[in-house]
KOLTIBA-894923 format. One record per residue (C-alpha): residue number from 1; residue in three letters; y, x, z. Coordinates in nm, 3 decimals, padded with zeros to 5 digits. Each point is the difference from the previous one (the first is absolute). Layout:
% KOLTIBA-894923
[figu NUM; 'Ala'; [Y; X; Z]]
...
//
This chain:
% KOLTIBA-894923
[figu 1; 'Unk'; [00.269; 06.807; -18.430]]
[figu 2; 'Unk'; [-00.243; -00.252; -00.026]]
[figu 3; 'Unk'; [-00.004; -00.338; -00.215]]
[figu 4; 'Unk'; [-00.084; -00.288; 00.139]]
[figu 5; 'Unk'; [-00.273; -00.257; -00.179]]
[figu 6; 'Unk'; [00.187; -00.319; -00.078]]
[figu 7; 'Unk'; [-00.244; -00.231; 00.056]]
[figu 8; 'Unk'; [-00.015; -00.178; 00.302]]
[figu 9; 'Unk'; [-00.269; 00.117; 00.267]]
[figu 10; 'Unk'; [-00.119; 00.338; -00.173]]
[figu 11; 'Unk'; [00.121; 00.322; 00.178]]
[figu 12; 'Unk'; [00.244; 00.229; -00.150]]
[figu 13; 'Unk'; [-00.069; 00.254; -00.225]]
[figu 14; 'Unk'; [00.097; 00.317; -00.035]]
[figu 15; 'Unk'; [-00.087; 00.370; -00.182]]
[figu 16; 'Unk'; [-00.292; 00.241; 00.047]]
[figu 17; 'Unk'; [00.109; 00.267; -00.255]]
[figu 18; 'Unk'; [-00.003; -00.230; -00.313]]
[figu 19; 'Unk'; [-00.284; -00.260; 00.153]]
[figu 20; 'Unk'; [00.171; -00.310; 00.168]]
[figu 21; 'Unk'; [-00.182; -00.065; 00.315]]
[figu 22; 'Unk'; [00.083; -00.240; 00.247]]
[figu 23; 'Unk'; [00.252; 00.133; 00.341]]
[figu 24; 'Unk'; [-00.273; -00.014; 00.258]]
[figu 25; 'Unk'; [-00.224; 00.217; -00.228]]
[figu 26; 'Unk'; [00.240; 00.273; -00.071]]
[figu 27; 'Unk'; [00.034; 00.143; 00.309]]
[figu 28; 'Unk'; [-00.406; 00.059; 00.050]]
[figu 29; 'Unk'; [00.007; 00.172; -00.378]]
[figu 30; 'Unk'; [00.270; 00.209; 00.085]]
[figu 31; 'Unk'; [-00.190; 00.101; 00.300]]
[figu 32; 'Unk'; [-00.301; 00.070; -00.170]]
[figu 33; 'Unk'; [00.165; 00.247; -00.245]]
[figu 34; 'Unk'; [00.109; 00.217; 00.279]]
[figu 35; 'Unk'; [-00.264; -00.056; 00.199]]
[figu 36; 'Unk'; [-00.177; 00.172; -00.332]]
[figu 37; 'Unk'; [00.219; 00.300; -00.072]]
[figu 38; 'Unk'; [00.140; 00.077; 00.392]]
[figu 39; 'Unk'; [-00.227; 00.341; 00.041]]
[figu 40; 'Unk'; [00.114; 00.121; -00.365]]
[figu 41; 'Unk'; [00.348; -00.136; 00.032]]
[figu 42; 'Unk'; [00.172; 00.347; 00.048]]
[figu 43; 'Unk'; [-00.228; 00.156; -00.283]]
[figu 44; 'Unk'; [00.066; -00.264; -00.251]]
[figu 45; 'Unk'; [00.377; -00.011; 00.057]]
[figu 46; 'Unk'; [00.023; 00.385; -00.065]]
[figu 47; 'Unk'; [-00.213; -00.045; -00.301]]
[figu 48; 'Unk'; [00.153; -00.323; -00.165]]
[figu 49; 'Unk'; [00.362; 00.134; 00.071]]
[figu 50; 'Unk'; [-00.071; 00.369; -00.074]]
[figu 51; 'Unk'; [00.125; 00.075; 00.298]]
[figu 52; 'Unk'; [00.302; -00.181; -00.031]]
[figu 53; 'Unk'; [-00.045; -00.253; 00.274]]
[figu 54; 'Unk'; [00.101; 00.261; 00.254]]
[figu 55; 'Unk'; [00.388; 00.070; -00.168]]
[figu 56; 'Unk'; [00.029; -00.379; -00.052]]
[figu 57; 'Unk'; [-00.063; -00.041; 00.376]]
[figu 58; 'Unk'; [00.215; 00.293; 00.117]]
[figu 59; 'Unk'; [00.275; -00.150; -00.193]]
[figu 60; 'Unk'; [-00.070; -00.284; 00.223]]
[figu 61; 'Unk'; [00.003; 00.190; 00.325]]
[figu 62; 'Unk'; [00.331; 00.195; -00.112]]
[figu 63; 'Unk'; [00.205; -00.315; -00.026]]
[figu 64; 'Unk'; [-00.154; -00.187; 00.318]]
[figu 65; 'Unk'; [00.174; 00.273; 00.190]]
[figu 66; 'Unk'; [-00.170; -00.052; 00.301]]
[figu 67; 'Unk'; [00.138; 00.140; 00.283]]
[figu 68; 'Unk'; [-00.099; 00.116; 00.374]]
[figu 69; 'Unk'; [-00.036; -00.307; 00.234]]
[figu 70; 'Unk'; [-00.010; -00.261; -00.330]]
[figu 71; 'Unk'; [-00.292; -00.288; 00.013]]
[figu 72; 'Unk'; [-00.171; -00.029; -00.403]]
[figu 73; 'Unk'; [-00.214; -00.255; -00.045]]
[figu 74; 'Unk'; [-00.280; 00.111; -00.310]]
[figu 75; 'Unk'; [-00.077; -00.297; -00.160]]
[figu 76; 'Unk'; [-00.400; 00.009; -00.199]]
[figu 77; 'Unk'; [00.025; 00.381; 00.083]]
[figu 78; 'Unk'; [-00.355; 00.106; -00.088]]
[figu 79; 'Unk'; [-00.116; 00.295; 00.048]]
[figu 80; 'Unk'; [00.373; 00.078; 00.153]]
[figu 81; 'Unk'; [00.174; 00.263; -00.146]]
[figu 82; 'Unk'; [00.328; -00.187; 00.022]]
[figu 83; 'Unk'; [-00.056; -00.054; 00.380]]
[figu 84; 'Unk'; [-00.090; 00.370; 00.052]]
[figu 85; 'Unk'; [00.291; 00.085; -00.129]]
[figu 86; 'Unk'; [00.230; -00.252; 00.178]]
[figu 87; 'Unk'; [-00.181; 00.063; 00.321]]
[figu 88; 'Unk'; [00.105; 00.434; -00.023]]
[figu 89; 'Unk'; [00.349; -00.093; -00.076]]
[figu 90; 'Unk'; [00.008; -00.303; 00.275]]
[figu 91; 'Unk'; [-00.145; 00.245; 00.280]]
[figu 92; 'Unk'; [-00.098; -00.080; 00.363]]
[figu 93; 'Unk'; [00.285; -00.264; 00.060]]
[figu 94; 'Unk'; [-00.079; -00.180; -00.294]]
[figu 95; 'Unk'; [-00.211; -00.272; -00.101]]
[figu 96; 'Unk'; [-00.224; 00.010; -00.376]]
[figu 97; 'Unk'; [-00.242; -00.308; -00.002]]
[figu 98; 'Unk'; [-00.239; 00.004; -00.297]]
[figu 99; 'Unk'; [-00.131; -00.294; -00.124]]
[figu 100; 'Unk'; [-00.241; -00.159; -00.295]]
[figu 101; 'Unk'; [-00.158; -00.344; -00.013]]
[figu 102; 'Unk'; [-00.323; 00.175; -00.102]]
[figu 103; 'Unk'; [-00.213; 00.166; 00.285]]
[figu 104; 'Unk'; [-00.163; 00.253; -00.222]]
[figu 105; 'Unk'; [00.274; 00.184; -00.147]]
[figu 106; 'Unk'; [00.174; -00.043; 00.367]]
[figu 107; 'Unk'; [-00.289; 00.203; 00.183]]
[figu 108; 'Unk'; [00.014; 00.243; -00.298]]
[figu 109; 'Unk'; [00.416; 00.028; 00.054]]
[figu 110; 'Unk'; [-00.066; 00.030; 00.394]]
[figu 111; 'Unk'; [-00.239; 00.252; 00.031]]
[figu 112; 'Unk'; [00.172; 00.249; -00.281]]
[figu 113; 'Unk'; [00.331; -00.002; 00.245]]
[figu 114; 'Unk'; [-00.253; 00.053; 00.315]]
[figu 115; 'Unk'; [-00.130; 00.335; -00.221]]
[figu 116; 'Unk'; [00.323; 00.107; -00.041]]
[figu 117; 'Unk'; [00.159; -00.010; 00.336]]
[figu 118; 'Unk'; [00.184; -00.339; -00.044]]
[figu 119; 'Unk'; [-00.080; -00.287; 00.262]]
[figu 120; 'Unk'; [00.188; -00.320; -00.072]]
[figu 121; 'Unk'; [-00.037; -00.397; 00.008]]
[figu 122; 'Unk'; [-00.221; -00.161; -00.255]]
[figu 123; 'Unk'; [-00.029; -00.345; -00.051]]
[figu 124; 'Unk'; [-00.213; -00.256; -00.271]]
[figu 125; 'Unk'; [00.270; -00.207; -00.119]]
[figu 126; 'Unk'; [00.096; -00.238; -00.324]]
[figu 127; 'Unk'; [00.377; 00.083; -00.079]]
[figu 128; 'Unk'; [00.027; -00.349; -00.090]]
[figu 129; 'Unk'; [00.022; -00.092; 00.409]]
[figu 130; 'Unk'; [00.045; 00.349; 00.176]]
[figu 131; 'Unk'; [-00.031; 00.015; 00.360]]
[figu 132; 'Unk'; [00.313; 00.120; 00.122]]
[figu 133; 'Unk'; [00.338; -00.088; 00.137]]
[figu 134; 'Unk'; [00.265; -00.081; -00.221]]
[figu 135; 'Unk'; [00.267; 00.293; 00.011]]
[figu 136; 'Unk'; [-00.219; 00.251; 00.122]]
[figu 137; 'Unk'; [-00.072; 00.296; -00.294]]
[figu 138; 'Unk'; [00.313; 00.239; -00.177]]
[figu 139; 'Unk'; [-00.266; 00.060; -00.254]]
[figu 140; 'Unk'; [-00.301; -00.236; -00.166]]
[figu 141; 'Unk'; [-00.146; 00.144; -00.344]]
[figu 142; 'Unk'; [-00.348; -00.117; -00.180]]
[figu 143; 'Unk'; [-00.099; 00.235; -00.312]]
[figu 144; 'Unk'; [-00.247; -00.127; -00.221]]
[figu 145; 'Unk'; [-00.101; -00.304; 00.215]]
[figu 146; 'Unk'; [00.275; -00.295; -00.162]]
[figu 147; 'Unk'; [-00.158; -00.054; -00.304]]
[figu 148; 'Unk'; [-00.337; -00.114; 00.195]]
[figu 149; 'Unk'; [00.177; -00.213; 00.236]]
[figu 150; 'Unk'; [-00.023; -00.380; -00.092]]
[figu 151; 'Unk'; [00.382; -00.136; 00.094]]
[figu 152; 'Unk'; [00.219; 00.329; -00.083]]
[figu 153; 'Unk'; [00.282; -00.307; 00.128]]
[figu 154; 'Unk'; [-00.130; -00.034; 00.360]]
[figu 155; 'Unk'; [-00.110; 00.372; -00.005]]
[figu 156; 'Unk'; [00.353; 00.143; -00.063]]
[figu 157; 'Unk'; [00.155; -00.279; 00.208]]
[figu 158; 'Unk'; [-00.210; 00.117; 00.309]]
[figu 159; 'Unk'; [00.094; 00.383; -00.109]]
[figu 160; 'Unk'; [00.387; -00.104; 00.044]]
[figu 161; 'Unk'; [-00.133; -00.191; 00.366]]
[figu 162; 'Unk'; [-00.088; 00.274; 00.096]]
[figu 163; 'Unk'; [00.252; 00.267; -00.084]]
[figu 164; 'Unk'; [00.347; 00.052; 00.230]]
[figu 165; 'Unk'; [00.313; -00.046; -00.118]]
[figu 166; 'Unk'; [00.097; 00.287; -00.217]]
[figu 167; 'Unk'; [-00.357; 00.096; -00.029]]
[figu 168; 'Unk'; [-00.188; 00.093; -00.349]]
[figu 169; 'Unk'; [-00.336; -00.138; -00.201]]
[figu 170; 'Unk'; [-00.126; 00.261; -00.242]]
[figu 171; 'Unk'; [-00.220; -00.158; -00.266]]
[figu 172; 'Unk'; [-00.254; 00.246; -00.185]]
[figu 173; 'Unk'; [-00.186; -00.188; -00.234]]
[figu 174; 'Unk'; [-00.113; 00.051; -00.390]]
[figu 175; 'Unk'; [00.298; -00.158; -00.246]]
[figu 176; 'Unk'; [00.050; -00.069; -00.338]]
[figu 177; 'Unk'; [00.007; 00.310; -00.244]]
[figu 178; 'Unk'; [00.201; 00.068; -00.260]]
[figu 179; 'Unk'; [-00.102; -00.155; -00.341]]
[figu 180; 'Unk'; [-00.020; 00.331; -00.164]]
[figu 181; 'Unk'; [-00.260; 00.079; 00.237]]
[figu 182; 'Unk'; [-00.205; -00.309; 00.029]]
[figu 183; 'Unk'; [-00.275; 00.010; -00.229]]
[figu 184; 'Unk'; [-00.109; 00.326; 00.117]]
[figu 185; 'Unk'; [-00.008; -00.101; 00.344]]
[figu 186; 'Unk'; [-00.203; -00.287; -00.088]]
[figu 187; 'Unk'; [-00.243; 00.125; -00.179]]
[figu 188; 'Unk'; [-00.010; 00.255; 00.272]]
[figu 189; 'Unk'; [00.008; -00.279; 00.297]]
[figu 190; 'Unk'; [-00.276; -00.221; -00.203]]
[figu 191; 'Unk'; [-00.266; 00.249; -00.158]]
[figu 192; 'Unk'; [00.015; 00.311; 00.217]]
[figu 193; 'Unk'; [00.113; -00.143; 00.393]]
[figu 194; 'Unk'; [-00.288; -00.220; 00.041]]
[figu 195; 'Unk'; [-00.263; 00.278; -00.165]]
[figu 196; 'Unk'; [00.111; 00.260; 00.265]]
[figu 197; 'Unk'; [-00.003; -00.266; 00.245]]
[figu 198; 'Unk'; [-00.389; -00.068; -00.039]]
[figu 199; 'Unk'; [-00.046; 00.350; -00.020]]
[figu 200; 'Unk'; [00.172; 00.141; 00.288]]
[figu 201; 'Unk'; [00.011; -00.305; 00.211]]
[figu 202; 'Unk'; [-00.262; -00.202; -00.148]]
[figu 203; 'Unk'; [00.206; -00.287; -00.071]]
[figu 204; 'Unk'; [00.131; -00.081; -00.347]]
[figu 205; 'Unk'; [00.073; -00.347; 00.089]]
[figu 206; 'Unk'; [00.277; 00.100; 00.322]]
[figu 207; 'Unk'; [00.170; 00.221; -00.232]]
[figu 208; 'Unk'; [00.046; -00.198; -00.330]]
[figu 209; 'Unk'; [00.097; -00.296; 00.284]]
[figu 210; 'Unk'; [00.270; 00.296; 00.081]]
[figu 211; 'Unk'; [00.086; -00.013; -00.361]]
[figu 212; 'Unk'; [00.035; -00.379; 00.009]]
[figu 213; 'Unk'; [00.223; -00.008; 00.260]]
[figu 214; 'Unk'; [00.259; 00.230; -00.099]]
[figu 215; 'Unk'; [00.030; -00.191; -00.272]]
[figu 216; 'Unk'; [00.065; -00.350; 00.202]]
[figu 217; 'Unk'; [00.233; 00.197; 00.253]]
[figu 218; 'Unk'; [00.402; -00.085; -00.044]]
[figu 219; 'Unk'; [00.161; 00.204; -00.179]]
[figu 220; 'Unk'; [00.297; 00.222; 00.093]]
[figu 221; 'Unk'; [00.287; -00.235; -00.030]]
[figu 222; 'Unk'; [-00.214; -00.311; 00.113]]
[figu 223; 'Unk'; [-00.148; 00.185; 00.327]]
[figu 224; 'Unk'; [00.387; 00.117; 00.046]]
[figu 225; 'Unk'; [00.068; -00.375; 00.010]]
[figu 226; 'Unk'; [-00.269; -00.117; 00.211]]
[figu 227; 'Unk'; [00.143; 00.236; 00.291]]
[figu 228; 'Unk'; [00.375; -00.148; -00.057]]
[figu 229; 'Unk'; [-00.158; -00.293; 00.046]]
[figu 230; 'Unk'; [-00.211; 00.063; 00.317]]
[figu 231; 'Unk'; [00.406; 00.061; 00.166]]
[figu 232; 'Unk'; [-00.030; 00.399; -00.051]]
[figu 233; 'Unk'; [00.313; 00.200; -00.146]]
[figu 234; 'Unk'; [00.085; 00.309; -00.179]]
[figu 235; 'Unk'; [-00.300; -00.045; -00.211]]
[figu 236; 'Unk'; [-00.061; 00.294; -00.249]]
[figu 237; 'Unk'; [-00.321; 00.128; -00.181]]
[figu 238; 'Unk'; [-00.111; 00.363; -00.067]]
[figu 239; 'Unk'; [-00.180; 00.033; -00.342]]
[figu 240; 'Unk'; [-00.294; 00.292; 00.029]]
[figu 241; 'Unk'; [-00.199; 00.124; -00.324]]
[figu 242; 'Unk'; [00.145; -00.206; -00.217]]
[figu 243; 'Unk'; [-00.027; -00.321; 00.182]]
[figu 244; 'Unk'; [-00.354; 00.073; 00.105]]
[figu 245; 'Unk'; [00.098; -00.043; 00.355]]
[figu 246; 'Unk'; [00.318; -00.156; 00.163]]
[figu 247; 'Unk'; [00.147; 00.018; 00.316]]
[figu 248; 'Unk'; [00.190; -00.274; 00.120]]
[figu 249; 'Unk'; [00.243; -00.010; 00.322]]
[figu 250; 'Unk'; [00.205; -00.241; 00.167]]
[figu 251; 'Unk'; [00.192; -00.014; 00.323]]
[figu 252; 'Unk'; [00.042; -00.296; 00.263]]
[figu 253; 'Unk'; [00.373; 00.014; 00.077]]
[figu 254; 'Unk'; [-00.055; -00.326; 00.231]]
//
């Protein structure tokens, strides 16, 4: 969330991985980054991860339980694995939009579900103000994309807007680990991340901002709190590799 500068007539402020940076600035670094790494997005996730990005995310499509006729709304879907995968389950008679607020990684999400035989709505959009109906999706998920996003408040708010009564928001996003396993996964996230980064993406600084920002991301409980708060119910959280990951879920009954 961000925090506002206290001083009359400055902007707020709010974090860029550990910088503070002011609002209106965030959003064009954030773009930047994935502007950056959108062509080896894929690559680096499967390297990073060890592969492990793909079980976190069919964890995610398990529990959506998408089914025939359903309308899923992908939320800073990148490259758009989740979407794929909602769009088989969804069929003909459904409706799978995917969406990100950064052009790069959408066209890059787009034309991989054009290659394999998927054709469904795509949209440039900041979750923060989506451009839909209220009521209108049974499913809305964003995986790795809340952490970047500048007001997680507004952004979960327009989530629950969106979302029918009784329908789900699946939150994939990287959590808090367990202690025991915190300084290795620092030193890991710190001194080898942003090396491989440079040399397979040729970008150290996008990938030790990745670092950063998992770091300023809510943790499990608080993220759990900030949904309860946005009005959904039947929040509950999914630990994955020790914490490494999290999904969260929560249902609008009203």
């Amino acid at each position: 969330m961000s925090t506002p500068v206290s001083d009359a007539g400055q902007e707020p402020q709010t974090h860029f991985g550990f910088e503070t940076v002011q609002e209106t600035d965030k959003a064009r670094r954030v773009a930047e980054v994935f502007h950056s790494v959108a062509s080896r997005y894929d690559v680096m996730n499967d390297l990073m991860s060890a592969g492990l990005h793909r079980v976190w995310k069919a964890f995610t499509i398990g529990r959506a339980q998408v089914r025939p006729g359903m309308r899923v709304l992908d939320i800073a879907g990148g490259t758009g694995d989740l979407a794929r995968a909602f769009a088989r389950r969804a069929g003909p008679e459904g409706e799978v939009w995917l969406t990100d607020i950064n052009d790069s990684m959408l066209r890059v999400g787009r034309d991989r579900l054009l290659d394999r035989g998927v054709v469904a709505p795509v949209a440039v959009c900041d979750a923060e103000c989506l451009p839909f109906p209220d009521r209108y999706f049974d499913r809305v998920s964003v995986a790795f994309g809340l952490r970047n996003m500048t007001h997680k408040d507004r952004a979960l708010a327009e989530m629950r807007r969106v979302l029918k009564p009784g329908g789900k928001l699946l939150v994939l996003e990287f959590s808090r680990v367990t202690p025991a396993l915190a300084p290795a996964y620092d030193w890991y996230s710190f001194n080898i991340l942003p090396k491989m980064g440079q040399l397979v993406a040729g970008d150290e600084a996008s990938y030790r901002y990745l670092a950063e920002s998992i770091r300023m991301h809510p943790d499990q409980e608080t993220l759990a709190g900030m949904m309860r708060e946005a009005g959904l119910d039947r929040v509950r959280y999914f630990n994955m590799t020790a914490g490494v990951v999290a999904l969260h879920e929560g249902v609008r009954l009203d």
